[in-house]
N, CA, C and O atoms as CSV, one atom per row, in Angstrom:
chain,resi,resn,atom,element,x,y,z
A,1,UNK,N,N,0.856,-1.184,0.000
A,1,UNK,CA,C,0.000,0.000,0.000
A,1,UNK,C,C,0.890,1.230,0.000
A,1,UNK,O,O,1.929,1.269,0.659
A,2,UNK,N,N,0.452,2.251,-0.767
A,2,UNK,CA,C,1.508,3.557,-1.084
A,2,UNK,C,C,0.761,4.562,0.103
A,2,UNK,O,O,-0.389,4.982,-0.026
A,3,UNK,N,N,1.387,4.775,0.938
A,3,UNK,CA,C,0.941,5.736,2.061
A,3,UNK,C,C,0.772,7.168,1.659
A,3,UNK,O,O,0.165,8.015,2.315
A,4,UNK,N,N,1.502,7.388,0.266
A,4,UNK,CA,C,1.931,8.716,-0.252
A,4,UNK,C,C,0.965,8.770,-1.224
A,4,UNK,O,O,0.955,9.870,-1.776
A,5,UNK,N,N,0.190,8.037,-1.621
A,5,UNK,CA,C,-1.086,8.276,-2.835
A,5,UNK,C,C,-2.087,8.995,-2.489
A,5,UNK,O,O,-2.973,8.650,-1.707
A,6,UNK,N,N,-1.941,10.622,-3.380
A,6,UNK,CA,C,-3.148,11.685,-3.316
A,6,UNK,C,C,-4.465,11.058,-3.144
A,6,UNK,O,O,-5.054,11.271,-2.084
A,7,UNK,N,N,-4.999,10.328,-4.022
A,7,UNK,CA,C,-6.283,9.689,-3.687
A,7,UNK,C,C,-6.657,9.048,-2.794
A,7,UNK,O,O,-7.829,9.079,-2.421
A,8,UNK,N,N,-5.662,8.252,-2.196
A,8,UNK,CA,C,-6.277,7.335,-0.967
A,8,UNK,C,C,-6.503,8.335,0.218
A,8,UNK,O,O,-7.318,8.431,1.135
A,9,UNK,N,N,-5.562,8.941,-0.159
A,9,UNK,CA,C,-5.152,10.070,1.315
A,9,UNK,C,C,-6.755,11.078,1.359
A,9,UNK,O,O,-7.459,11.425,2.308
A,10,UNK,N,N,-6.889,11.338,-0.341
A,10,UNK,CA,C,-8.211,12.335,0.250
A,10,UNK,C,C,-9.546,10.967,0.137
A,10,UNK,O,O,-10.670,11.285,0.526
A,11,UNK,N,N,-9.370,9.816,-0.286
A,11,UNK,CA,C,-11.230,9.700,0.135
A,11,UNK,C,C,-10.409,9.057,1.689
A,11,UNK,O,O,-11.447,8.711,2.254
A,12,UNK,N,N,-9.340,8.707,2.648
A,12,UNK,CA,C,-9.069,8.395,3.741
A,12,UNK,C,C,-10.113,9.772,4.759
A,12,UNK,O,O,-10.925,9.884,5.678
A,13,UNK,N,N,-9.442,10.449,3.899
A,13,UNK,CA,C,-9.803,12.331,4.702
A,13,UNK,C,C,-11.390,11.919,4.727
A,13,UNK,O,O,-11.673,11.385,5.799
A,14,UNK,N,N,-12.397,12.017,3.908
A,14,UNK,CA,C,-13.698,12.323,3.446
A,14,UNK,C,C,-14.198,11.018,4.650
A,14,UNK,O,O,-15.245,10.952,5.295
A,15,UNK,N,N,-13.425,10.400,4.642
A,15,UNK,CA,C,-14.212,8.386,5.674
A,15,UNK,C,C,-13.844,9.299,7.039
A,15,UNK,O,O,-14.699,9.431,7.915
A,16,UNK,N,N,-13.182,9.610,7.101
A,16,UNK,CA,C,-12.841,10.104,8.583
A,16,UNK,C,C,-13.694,11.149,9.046
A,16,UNK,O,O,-14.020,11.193,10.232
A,17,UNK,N,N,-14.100,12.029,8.185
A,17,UNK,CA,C,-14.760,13.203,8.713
A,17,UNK,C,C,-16.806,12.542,9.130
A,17,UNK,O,O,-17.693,12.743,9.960
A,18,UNK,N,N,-16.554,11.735,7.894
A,18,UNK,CA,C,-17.830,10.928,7.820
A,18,UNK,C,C,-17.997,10.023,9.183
A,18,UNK,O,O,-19.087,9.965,9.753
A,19,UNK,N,N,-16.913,9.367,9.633
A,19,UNK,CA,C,-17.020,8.180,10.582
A,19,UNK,C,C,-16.807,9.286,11.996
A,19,UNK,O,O,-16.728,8.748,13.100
A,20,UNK,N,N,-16.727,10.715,11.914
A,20,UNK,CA,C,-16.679,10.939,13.331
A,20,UNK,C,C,-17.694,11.961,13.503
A,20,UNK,O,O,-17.801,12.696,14.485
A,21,UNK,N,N,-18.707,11.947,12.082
A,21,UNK,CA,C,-20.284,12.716,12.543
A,21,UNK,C,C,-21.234,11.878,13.067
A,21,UNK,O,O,-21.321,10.659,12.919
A,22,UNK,N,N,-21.851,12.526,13.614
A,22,UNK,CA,C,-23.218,11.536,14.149
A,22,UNK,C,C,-23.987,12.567,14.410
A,22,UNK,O,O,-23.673,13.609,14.985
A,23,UNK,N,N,-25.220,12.187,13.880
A,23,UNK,CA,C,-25.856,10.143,13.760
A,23,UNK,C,C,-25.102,10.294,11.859
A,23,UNK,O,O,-24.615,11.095,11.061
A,24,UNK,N,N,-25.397,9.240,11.990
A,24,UNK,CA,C,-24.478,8.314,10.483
A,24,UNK,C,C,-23.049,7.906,10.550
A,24,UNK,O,O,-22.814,7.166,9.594
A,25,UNK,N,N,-22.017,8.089,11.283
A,25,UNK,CA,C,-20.990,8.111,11.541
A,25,UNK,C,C,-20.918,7.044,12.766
A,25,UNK,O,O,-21.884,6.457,13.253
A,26,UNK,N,N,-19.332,6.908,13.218
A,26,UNK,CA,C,-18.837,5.986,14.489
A,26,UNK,C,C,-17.983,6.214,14.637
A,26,UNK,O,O,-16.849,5.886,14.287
A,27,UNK,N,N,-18.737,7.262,15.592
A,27,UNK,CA,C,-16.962,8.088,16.079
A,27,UNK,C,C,-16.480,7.458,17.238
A,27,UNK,O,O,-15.257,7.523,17.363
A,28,UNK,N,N,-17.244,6.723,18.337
A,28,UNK,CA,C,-16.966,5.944,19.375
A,28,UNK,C,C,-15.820,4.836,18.422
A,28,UNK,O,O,-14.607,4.920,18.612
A,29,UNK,N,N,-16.325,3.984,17.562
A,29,UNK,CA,C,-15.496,3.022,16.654
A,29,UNK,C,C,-13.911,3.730,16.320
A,29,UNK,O,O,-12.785,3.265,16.499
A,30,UNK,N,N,-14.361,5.029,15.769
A,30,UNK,CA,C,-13.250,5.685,14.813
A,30,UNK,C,C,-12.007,5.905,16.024
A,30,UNK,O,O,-10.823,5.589,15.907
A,31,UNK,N,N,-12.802,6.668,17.433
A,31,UNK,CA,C,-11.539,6.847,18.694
A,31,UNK,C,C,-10.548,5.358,18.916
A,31,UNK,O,O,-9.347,5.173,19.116
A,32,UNK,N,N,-11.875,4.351,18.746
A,32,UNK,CA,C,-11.169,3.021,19.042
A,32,UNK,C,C,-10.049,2.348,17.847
A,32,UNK,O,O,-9.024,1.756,18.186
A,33,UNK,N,N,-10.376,2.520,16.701
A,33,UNK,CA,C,-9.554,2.060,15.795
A,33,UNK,C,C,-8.525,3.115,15.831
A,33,UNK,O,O,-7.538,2.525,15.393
A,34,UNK,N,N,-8.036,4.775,16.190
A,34,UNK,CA,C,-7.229,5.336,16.314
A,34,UNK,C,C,-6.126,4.868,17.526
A,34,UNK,O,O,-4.906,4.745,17.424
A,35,UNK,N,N,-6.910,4.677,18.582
A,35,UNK,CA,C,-6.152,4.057,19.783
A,35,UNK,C,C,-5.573,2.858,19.804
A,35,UNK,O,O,-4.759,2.565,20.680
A,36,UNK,N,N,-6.091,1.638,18.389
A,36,UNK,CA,C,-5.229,0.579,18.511
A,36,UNK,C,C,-4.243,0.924,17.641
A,36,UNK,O,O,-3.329,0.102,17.584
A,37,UNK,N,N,-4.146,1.843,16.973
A,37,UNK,CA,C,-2.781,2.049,15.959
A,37,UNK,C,C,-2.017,2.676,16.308
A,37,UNK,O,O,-1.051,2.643,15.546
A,38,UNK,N,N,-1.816,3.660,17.589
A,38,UNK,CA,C,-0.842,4.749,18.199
A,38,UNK,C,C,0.225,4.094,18.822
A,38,UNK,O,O,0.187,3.077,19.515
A,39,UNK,N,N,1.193,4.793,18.496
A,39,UNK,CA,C,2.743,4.026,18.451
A,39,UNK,C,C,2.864,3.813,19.454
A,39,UNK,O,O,2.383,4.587,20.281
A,40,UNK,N,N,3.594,2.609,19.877
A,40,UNK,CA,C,3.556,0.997,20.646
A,40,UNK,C,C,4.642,1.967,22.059
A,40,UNK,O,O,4.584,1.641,23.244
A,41,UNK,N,N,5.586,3.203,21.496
A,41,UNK,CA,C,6.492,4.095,22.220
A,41,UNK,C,C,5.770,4.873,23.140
A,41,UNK,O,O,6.175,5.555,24.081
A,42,UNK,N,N,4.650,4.666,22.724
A,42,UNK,CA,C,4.183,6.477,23.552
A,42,UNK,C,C,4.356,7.018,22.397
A,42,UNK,O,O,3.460,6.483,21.743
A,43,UNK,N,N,4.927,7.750,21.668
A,43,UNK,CA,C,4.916,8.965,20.690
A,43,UNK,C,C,3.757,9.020,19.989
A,43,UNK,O,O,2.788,8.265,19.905
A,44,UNK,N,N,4.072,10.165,19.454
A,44,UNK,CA,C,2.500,11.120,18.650
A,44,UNK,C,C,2.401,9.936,17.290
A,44,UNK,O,O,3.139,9.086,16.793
A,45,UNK,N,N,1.147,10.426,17.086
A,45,UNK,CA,C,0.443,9.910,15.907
A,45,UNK,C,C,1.236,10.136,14.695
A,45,UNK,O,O,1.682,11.279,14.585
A,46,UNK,N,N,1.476,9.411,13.880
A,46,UNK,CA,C,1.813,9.997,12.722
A,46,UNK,C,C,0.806,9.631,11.605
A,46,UNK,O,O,-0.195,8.914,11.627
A,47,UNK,N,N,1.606,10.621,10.255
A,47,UNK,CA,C,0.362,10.152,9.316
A,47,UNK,C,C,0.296,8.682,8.640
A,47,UNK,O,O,-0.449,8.457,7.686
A,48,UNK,N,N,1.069,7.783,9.167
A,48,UNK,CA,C,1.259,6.346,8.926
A,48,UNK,C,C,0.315,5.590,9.808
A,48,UNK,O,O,-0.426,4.667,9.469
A,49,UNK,N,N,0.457,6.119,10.977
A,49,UNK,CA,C,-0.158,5.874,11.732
A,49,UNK,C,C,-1.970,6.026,11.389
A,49,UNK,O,O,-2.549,4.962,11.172
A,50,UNK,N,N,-2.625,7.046,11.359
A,50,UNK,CA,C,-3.972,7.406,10.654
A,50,UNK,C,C,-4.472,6.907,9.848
A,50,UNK,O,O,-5.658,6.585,9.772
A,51,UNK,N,N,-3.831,6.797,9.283
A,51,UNK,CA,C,-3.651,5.925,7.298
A,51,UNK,C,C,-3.795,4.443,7.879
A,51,UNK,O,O,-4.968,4.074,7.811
A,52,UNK,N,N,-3.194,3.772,8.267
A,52,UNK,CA,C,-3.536,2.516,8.778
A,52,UNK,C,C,-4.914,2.078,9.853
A,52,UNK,O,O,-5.487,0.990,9.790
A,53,UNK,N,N,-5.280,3.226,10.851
A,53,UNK,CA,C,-6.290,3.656,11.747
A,53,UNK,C,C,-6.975,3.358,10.547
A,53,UNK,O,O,-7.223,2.168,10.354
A,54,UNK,N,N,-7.428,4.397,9.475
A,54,UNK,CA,C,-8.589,4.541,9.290
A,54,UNK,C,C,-8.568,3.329,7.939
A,54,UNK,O,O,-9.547,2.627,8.193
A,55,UNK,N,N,-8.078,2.920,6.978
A,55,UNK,CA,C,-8.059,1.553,6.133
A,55,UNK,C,C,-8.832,0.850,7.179
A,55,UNK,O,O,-10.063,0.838,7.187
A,56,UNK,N,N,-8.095,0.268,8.057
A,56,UNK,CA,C,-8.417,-0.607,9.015
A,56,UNK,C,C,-9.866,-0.503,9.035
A,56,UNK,O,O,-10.555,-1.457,8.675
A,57,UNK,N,N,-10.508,0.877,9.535
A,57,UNK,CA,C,-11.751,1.227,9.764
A,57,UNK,C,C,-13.083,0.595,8.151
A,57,UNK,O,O,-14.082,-0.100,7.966
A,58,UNK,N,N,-12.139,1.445,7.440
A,58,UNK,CA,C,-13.274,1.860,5.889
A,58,UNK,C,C,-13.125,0.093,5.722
A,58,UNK,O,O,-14.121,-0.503,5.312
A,59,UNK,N,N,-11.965,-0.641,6.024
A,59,UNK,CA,C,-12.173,-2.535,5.485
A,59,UNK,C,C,-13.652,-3.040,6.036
A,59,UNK,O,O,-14.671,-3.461,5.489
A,60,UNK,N,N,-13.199,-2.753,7.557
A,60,UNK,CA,C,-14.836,-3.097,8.515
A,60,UNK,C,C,-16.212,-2.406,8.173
A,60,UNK,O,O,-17.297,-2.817,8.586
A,61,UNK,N,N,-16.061,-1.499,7.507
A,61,UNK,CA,C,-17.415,-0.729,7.266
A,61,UNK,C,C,-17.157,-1.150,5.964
A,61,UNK,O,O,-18.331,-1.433,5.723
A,62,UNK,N,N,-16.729,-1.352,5.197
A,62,UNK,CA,C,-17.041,-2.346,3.505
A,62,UNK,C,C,-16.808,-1.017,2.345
A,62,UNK,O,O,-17.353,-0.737,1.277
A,63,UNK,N,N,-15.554,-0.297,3.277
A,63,UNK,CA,C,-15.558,0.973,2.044
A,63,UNK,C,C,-14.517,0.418,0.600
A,63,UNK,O,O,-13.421,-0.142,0.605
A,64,UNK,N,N,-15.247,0.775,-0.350
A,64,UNK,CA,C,-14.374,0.819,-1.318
A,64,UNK,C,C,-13.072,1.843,-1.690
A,64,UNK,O,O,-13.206,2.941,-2.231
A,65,UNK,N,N,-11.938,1.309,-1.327
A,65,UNK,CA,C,-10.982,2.536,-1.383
A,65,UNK,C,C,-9.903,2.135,-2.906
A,65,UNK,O,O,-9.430,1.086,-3.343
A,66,UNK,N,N,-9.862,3.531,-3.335
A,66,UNK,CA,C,-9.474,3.598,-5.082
A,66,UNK,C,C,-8.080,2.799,-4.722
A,66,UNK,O,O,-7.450,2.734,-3.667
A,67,UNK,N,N,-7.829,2.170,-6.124
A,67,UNK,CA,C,-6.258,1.423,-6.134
A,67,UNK,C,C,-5.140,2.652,-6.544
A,67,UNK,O,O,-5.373,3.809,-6.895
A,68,UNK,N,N,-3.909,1.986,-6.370
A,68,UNK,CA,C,-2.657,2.590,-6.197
A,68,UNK,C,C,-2.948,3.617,-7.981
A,68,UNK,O,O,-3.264,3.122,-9.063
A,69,UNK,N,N,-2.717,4.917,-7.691
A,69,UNK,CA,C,-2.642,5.817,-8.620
A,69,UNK,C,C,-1.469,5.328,-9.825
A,69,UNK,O,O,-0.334,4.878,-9.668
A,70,UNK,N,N,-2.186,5.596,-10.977
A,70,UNK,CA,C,-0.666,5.459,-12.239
A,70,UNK,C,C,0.256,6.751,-12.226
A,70,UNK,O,O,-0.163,7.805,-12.704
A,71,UNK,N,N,1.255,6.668,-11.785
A,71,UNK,CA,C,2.105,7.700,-12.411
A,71,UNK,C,C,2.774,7.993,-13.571
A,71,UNK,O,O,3.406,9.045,-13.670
């Protein structure tokens, strides 16, 4: 998976904003899938970190996320 692909990164953005409105959203879910991906150190989130959070998330909710961009 390319962590650096414009597209994944913005419909990642659009699932996230979606999964932490409510009602229609799961933002209780979304805190929880953020908290199992935060680095194992203690340290801050990174955007590797998020990116994996939220995949993780959009797999369980049955999102379709676009394939690796052609360059």
């Amino acid at each position: 998976m390319d962590y650096e692909d414009d597209d994944l990164d913005g419909v990642l953005f659009r699932f996230w904003i979606r999964a932490a409105s409510y009602p229609g959203g799961w933002p209780l879910r979304l805190s929880q899938v953020f908290s199992d991906h935060k680095p194992s150190d203690g340290g801050n989130m990174q955007p590797n970190h998020y990116r994996a959070a939220l995949m993780t998330l959009a797999k369980e909710k049955g999102v379709n996320l676009p394939q690796r961009s052609k360059q």
